[in-house]
C-alpha positions in Angstrom: -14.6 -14.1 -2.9 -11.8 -15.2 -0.7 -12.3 -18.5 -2.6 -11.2 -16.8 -5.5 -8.5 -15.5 -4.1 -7.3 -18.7 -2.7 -7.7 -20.0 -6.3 -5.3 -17.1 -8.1 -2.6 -17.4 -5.2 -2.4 -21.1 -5.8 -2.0 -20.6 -9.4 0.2 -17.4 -9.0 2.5 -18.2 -6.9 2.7 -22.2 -5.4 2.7 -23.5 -9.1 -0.8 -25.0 -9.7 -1.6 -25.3 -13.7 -2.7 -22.2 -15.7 -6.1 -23.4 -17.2 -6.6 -22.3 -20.8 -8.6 -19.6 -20.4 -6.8 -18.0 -18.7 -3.6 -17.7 -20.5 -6.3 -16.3 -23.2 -7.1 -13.4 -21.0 -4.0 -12.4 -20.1 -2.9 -12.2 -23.9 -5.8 -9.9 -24.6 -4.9 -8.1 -21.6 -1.2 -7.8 -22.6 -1.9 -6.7 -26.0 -4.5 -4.0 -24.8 -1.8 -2.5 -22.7 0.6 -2.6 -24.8 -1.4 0.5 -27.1 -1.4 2.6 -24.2 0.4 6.3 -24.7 3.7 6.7 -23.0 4.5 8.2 -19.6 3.4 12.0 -19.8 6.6 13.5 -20.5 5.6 16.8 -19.3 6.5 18.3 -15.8 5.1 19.6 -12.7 6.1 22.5 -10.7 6.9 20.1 -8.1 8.9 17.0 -7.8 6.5 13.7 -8.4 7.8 9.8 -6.5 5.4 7.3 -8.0 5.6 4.1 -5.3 4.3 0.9 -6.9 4.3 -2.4 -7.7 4.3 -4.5 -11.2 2.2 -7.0 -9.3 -1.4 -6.9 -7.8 -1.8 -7.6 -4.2 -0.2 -6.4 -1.2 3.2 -5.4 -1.2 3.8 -3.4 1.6 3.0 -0.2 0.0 0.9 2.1 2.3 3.5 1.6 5.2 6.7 2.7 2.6 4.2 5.9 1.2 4.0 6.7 5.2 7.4 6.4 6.0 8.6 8.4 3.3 6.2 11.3 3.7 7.5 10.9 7.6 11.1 11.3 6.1 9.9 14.3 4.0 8.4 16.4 6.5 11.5 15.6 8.7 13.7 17.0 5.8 11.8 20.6 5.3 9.5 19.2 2.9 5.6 20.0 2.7 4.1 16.4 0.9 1.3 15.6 -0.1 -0.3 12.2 -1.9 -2.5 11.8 -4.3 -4.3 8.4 -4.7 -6.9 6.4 -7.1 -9.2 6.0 -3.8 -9.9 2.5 -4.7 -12.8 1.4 -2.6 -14.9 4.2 -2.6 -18.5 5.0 -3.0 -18.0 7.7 -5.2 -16.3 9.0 -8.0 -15.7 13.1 -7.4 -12.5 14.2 -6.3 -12.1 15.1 -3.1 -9.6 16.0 -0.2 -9.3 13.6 2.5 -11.2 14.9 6.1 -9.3 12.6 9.2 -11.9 12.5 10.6 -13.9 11.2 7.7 -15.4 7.9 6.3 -13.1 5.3 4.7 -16.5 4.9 2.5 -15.6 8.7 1.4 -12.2 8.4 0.0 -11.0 4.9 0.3 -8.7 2.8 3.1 -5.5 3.7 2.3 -6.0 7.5 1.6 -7.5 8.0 4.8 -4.9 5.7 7.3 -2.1 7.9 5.4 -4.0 11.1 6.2 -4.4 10.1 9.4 -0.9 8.8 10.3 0.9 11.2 8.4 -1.4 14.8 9.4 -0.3 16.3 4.8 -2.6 16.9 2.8 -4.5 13.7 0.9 -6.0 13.6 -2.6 -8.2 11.2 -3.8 -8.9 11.1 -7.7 -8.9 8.7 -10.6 -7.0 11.5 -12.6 -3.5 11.7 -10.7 -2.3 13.9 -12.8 -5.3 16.5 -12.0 -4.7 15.5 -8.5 -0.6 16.5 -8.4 -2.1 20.0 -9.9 -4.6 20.3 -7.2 -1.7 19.9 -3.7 0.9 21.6 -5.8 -1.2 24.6 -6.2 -2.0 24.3 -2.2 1.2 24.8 -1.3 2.9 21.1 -1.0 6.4 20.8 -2.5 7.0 17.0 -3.1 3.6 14.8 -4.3 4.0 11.1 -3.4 1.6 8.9 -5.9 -0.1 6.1 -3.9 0.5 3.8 -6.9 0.6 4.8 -10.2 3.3 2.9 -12.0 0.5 1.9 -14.6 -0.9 5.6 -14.4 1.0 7.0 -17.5 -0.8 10.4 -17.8 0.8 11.3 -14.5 3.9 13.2 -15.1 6.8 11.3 -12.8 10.3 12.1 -11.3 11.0 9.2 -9.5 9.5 5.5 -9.4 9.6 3.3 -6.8 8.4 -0.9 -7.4 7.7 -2.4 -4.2 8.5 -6.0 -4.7 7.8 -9.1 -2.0 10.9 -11.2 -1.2 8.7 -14.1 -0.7 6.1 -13.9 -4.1 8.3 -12.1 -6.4 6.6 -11.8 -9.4 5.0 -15.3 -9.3 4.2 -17.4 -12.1 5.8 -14.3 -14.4 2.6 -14.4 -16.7 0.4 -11.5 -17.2 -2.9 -10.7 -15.5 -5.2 -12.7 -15.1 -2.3 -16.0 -15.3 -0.5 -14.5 -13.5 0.2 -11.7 -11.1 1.7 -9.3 -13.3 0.0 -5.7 -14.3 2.7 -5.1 -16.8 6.3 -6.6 -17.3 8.8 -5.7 -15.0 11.0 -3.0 -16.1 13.5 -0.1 -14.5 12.6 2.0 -12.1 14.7 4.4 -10.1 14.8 2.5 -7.1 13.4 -0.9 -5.9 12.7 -2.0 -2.2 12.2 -5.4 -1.3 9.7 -6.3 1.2 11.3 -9.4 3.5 14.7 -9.0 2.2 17.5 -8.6 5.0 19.6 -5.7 3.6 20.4 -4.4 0.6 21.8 -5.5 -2.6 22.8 -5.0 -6.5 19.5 -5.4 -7.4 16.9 -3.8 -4.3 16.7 -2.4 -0.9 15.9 -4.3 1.8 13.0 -3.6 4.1 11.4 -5.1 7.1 8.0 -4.5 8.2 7.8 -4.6 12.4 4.9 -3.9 14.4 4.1 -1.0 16.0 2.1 0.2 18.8 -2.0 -1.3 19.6 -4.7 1.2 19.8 -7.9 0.1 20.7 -11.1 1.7 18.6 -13.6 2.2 21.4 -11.0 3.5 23.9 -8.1 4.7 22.2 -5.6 2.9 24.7 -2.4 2.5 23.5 -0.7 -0.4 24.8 2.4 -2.1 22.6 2.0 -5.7 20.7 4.0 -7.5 23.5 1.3 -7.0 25.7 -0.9 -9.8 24.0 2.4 -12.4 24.4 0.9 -15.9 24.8 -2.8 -14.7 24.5 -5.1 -16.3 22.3 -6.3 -13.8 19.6 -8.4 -13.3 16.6 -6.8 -11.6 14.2 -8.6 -10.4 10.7 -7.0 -8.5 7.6 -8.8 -7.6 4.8 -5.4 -6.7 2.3 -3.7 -8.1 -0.2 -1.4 -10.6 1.7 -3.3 -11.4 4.7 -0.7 -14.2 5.6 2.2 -11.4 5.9 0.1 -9.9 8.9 -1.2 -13.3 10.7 2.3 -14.1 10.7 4.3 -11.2 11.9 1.7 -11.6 14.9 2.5 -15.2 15.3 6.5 -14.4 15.1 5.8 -11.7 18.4 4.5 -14.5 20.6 0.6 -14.5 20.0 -1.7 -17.5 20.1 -3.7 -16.3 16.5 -6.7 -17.4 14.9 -6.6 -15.8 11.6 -9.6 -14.4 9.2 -8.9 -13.3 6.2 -11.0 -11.2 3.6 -10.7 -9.7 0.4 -8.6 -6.7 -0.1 -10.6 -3.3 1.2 -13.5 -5.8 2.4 -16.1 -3.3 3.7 -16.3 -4.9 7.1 -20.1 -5.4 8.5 -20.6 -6.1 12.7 -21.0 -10.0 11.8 -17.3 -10.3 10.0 -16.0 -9.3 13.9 -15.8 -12.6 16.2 -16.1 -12.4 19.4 -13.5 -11.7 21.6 -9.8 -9.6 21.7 -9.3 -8.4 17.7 -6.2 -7.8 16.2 -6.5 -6.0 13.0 -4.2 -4.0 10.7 -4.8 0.1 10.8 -6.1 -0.1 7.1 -8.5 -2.4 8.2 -9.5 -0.4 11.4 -10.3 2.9 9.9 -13.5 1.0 8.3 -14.9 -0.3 11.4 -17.2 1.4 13.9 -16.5 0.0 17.1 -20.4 0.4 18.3 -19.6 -0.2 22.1 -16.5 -2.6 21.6 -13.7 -2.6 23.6 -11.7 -5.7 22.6 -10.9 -4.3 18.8 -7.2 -3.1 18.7 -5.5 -1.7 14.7 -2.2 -3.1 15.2 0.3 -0.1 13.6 3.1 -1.6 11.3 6.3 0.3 10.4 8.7 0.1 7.4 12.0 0.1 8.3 14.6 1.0 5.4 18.2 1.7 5.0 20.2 4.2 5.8 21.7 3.7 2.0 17.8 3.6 0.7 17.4 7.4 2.2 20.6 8.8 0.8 20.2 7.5 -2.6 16.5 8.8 -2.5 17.7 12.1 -1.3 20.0 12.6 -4.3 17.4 11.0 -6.7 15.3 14.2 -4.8 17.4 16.8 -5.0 19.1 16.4 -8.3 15.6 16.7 -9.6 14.9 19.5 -7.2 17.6 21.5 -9.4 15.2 21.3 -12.7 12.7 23.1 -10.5 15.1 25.8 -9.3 
């Protein structure tokens, strides 16, 4: 599978050819999305911030949804998310448990629930899953993804967009990286870019504290300075995590596996792991001590916040 993978990104994004085929799929692909309905024009009792992408892979999503919730609980707000569950075994909706099984509800859903402490709802119908945490009480729903998800009703999109990939080869799926073309949103953060500009936000992604699985020590990145590590990542830009750990000092051999790889005991080499915190919360430790999730923060702009917060509340005023 990561073999695949390889293949696409090479073809993607570092310019290898486009074999024929392909460029036939993504015109069937194009055409079939172009009959889809419209965005649900219709409104929810509570405000609703899509955060996507207009690529597949990994754009830094999970850690933006997590520091926005953070921002809206600091602000008054009760959030909540709603989210596809991708990954899962099963198919019924469901509220996320903490203490749960990634297996359950999916990767993402369950690091957000756990970092974040709102309420978490995993089902393929957004819409019906908005419904569900407005009627329990949460005032703002934040969509893990969803810019493609037109029957949920939306106040505010956000694209997540990598400074590095951009959007590629600029063909369609499966050419290219694209799910749909490009097109406005209400606000646009950049993942690697510096600061902001006319066209996006700039955001950084920094490393937070290491908690070990078997022992829940905490102990911060700079502790592993100069050690040799394994490091593993099973997301959609793998290289984005080996390197921020090769950037603070550490001595990294890298693994990298599909994105929401169901991890078995053999995938884990031995010796100290480094892993991301969506990676982690599929992995029993069984006895380990030498597994640490690496947490990793989104830092944005002062700017990005204030413009969000009018985007908020000047929608906030239809719900008056």
């Amino acid at each position: 599978m990561r073999g695949i993978d390889s293949r696409l990104n090479a073809i993607w994004y570092e310019g290898a050819p486009v074999p024929w085929l392909l460029h036939v799929l993504a015109r069937i692909y194009e055409t079939v999305i172009a009959w889809r309905s419209p965005v649900n024009p219709a409104r929810l009792p509570v405000p609703v911030v899509v955060i996507g992408n207009f690529t597949a892979g990994g754009t830094g999503k999970t850690p933006v949804i997590i520091a926005l919730v953070e921002h809206l609980k600091a602000a008054g707000h009760a959030p909540g998310v709603v989210s596809r569950g991708y990954g899962r075994s099963g198919t019924a909706p469901v509220s996320v448990d903490k203490q749960g099984l990634a297996t359950m509800t999916g990767d993402e859903p369950l690091l957000i629930s756990r970092r974040c402490d709102v309420p978490v709802r995993v089902d393929k119908d957004r819409r019906a899953a908005a419904e569900f945490l407005a009627g329990a009480g949460c005032t703002v729903i934040v969509s893990d993804d969803g810019l493609q998800h037109r029957g949920l009703p939306r106040t505010m999109e956000i694209e997540i967009i990598d400074a590095a990939r951009g959007y590629g080869n600029g063909l369609m799926l499966p050419a290219g990286p694209l799910r749909e073309r490009p097109r406005k949103v209400d606000l646009r953060i950049c993942n690697g870019q510096n600061s902001d500009d006319s066209l996006a936000y700039g955001m950084q992604l920094v490393p937070g504290r290491c908690r070990n699985l078997g022992t829940d020590e905490v102990r911060a990145l700079s502790d592993f300075e100069g050690a040799k590590v394994h490091a593993l990542a099973g997301i959609g830009n793998p290289e984005r995590f080996f390197g921020m750990l090769r950037q603070s000092g550490l001595q990294v051999q890298s693994y990298a596996f599909p994105d929401h790889h169901r991890f078995k005991s053999a995938d884990l080499p031995s010796g100290p792991v480094l892993m991301t915190e969506k990676d982690a919360v599929k992995i029993v430790p069984a006895g380990r001590q030498d597994l640490w999730a690496v947490a990793v923060d989104a830092v944005l702009s002062p700017a990005f916040y204030a413009q969000f917060n009018r985007l908020l509340a000047a929608d906030g005023d239809h719900h008056a």
